[in-house]
C-alpha positions in Angstrom: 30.3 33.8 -4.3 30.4 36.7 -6.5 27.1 38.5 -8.5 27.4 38.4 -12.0 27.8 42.7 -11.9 31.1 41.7 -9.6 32.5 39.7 -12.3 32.7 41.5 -15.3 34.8 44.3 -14.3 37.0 41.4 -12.8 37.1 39.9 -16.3 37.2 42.9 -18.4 40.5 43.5 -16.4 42.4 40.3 -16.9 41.0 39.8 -20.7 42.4 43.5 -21.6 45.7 42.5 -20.1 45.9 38.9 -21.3 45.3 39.7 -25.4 47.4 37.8 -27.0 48.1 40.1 -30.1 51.2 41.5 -31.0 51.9 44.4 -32.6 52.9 43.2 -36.0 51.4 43.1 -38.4 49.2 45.9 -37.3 47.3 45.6 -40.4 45.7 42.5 -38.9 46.2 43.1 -35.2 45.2 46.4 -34.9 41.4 45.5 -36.3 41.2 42.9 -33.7 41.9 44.9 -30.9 39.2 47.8 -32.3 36.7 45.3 -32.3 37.2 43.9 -28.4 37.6 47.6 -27.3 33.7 47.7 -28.5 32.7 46.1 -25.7 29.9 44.0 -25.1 27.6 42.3 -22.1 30.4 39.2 -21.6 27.3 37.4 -20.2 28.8 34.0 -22.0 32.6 33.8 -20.3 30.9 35.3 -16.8 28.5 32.3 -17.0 31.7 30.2 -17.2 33.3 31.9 -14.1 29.9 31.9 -12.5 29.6 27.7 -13.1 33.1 27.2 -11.9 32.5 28.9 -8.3 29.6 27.0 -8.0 31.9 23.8 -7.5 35.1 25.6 -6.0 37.1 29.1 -6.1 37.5 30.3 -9.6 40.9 28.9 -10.7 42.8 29.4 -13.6 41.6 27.1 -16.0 37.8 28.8 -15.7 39.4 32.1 -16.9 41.4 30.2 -19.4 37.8 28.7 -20.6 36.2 32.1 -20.3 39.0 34.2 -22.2 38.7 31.0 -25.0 34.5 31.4 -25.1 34.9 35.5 -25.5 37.7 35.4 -28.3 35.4 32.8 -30.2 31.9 34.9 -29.4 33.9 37.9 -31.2 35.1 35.5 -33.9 31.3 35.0 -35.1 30.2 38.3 -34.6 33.2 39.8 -36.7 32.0 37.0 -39.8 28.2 37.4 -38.8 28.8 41.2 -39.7 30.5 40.3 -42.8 27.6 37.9 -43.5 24.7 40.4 -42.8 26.7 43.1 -44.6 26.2 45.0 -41.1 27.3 48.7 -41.4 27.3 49.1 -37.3 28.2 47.1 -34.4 27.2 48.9 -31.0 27.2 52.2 -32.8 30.4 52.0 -34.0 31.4 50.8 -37.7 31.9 47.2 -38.0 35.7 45.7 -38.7 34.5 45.1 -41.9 33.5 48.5 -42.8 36.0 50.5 -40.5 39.3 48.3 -42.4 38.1 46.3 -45.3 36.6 42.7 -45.9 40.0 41.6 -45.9 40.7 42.8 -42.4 37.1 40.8 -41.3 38.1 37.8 -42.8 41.2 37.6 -41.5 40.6 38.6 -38.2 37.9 36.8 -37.4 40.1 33.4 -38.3 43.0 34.7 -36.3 40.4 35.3 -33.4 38.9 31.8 -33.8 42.5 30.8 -33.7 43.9 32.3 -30.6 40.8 30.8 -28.6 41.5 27.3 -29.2 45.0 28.4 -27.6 43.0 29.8 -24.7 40.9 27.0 -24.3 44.4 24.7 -25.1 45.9 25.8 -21.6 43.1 24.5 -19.8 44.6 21.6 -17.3 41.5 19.9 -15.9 39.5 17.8 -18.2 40.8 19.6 -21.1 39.5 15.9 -23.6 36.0 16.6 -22.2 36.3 20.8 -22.3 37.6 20.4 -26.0 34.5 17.9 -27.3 32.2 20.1 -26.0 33.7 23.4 -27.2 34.4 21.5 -31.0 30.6 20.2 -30.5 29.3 24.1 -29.8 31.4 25.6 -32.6 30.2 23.5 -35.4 26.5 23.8 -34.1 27.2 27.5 -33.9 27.9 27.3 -37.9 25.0 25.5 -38.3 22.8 27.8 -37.1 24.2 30.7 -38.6 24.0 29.0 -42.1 20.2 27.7 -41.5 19.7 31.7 -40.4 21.3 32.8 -43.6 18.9 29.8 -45.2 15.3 31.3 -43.9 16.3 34.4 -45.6 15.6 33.4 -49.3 12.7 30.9 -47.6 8.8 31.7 -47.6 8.3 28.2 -45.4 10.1 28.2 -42.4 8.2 26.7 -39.4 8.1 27.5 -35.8 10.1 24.4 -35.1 12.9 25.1 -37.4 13.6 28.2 -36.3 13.5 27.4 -32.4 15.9 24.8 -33.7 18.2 27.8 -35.3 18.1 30.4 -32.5 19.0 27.4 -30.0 22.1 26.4 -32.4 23.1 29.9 -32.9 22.4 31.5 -30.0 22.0 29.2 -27.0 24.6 26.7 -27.6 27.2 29.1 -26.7 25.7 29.9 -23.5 25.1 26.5 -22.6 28.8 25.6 -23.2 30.1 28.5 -21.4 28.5 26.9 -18.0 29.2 23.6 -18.9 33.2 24.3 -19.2 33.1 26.4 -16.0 31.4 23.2 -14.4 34.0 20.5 -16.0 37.0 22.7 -15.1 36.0 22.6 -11.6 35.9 18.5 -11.6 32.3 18.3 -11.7 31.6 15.6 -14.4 28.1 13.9 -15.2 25.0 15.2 -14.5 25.8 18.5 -13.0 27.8 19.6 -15.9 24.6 18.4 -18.0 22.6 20.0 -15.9 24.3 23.0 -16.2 24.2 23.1 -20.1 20.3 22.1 -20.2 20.0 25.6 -17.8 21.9 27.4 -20.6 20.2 25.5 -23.4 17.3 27.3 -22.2 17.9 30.1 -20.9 19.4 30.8 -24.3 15.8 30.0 -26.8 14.5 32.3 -23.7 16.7 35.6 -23.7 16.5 34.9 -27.8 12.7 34.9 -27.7 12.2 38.0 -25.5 15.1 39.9 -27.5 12.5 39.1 -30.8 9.6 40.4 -28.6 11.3 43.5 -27.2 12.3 44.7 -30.8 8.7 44.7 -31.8 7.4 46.1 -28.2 10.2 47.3 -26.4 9.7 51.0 -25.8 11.9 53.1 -27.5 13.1 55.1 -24.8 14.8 52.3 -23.3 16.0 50.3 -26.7 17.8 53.4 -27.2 16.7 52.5 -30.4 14.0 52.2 -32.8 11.6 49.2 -32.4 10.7 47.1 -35.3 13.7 46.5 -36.5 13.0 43.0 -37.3 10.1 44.0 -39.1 11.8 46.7 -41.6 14.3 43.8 -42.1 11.3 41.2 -42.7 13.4 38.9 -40.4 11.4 35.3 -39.8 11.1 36.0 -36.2 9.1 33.6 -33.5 6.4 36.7 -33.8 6.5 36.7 -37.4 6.1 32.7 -38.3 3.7 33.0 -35.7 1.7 35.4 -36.8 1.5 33.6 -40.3 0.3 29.9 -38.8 -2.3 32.2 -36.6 -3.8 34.6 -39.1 -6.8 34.1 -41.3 -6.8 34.8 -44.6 -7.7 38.0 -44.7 -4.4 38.8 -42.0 -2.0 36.4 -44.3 -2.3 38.5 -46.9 -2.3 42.2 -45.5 1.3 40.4 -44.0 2.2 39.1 -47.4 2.0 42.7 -48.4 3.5 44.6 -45.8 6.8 42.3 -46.4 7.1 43.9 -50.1 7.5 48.0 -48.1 10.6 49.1 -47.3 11.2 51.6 -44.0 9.5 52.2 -41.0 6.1 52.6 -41.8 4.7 49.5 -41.8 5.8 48.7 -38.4 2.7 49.6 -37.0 0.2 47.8 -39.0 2.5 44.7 -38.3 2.4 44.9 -35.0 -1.4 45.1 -35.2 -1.5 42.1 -36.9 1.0 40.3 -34.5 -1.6 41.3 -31.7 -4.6 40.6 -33.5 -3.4 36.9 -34.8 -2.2 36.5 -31.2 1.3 35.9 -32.1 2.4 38.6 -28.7 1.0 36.6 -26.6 2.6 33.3 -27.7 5.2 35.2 -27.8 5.0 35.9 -23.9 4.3 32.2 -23.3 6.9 30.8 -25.3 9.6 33.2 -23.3 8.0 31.5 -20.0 7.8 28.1 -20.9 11.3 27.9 -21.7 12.6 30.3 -18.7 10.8 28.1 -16.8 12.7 25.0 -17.8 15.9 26.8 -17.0 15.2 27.6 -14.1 14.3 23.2 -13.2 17.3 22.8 -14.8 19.1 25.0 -12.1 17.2 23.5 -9.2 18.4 20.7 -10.6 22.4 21.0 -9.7 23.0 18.8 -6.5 24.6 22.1 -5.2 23.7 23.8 -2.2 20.9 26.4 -3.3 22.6 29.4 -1.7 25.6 29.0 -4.5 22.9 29.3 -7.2 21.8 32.6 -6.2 24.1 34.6 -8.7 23.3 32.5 -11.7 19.6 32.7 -10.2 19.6 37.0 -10.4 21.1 36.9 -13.7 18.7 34.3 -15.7 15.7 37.0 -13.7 18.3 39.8 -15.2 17.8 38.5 -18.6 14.3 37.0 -18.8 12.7 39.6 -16.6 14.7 43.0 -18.8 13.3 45.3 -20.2 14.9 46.4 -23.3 
């Protein structure tokens, strides 16, 4: 069995070998490339590498699956950047901004492309690997569109947007583990198990990342917090806060969400710790990790092979920044 930390060197080498983009036109290939050379965590196709060796040795199909899940990942991050109008992407100029919307557009759809052809070479229950990839990707659009939605919305409910963050950002996960589990033979309730443990684990690592950018500590951000807050983003600690506070509180928000910069970051905070909302927050974060973890217990699978995807939910629940 092999710790998530083993893996992603192991992946980063085959995925930079295996991309599938020639050299012409370099108008639209060479954008593509800049924008996988970025980097990134690859938490989603490790989870699908991680699932498969659950079952058996990691075969060929799991890195076709986990190739597939990265190239689409990129895909929405190149059109979420575009979206957001999103000068930066881990420090370094978005495709968008770098080349030109063009360039974004383009590449992104060529990107979406080229994963279907990834996921296309799978050999083992490529009918039920291909549902639930089609099934993710639509969901994923739906939840980027309901996130562009609560933007230019002064009534969005805790409900609705746990219902967003799982489309946008959990479904993905929970497919990634699901695939890696189907391309190994395991069918029925272990797959499902698998994908309620990424389900999870994704509204989770999505709650604590809205937590961390109003508390994290600077220092080990490595950036500033409160950005949610300069961006008046309707985050689990901002709806909360509204549904919790008095009058009195709804209305110093109401304010604070008409200043621009930094400086109101403090007094929001405040009020997100004196309406409560941190520490429902918290509890949120651990009611949901908690069902990840059941989920996990759950897998008719020996509990020694769940020890890497064990360390990396603690890795992500339990960070820091």
């Amino acid at each position: 069995m092999h710790s998530f930390t083993d893996l992603v060197p192991a992946f980063e080498e085959r995925f930079t070998a295996s991309l599938p983009f020639s050299q012409f036109p370099a108008t639209l290939y060479e954008p593509c490339r800049y924008f996988l050379q970025l980097g990134g965590k690859r938490i989603r196709p490790v989870m699908c590498l991680m699932a498969n060796e659950l079952f058996t040795d990691i075969g060929e199909d799991a890195w076709h699956g986990a190739f597939g899940i990265e190239l689409f990942h990129n895909f929405t991050l190149i059109h979420d950047d575009i979206m957001d109008k999103a000068p930066l992407r881990r420090g370094k100029p978005t495709l968008h901004t770098k080349y030109d919307m063009t360039a974004g557009i383009l590449c992104g759809d060529v990107m979406s492309i080229y994963a279907y052809d990834e996921i296309a070479k799978i050999k083992t229950a490529l009918p039920l690997v291909l549902r639930a990839f089609n099934k993710t990707a639509i969901e994923v659009c739906e939840g980027q569109q309901l996130d562009m939605d609560f933007e230019q919305r002064n009534d969005v409910h805790i409900g609705e947007y746990l219902h967003m963050i799982s489309l946008k950002t959990s479904v993905l996960l929970a497919c990634s583990l699901k695939i890696g589990a189907l391309v190994s033979g395991a069918m029925g309730d272990n797959a499902n198990k698998l994908y309620s443990f990424g389900a999870n684990l994704g509204v989770a690592f999505q709650l604590q990342d809205d937590f961390l950018d109003a508390f994290g500590k600077t220092e080990l951000l490595g950036k500033q917090n409160g950005g949610d807050i300069i961006a008046n983003k309707k985050t689990f600690l901002h709806l909360k806060a509204m549904e919790l506070a008095n009058a009195a509180q709804r209305k110093e928000i109401e304010e604070l969400l008409k200043y621009d910069g930094a400086d109101k970051v403090p007094a929001m905070l405040a009020l997100f710790t004196a309406t409560g909302a941190d520490a429902h927050c918290r509890e949120a974060v651990a009611n949901y990790s908690q069902l990840a973890y059941s989920c996990l217990e759950d897998v008719a699978i020996q509990s020694k092979r769940k020890e890497p995807l064990m360390e990396l939910a603690d890795y992500l629940l339990l960070r820091d920044r």
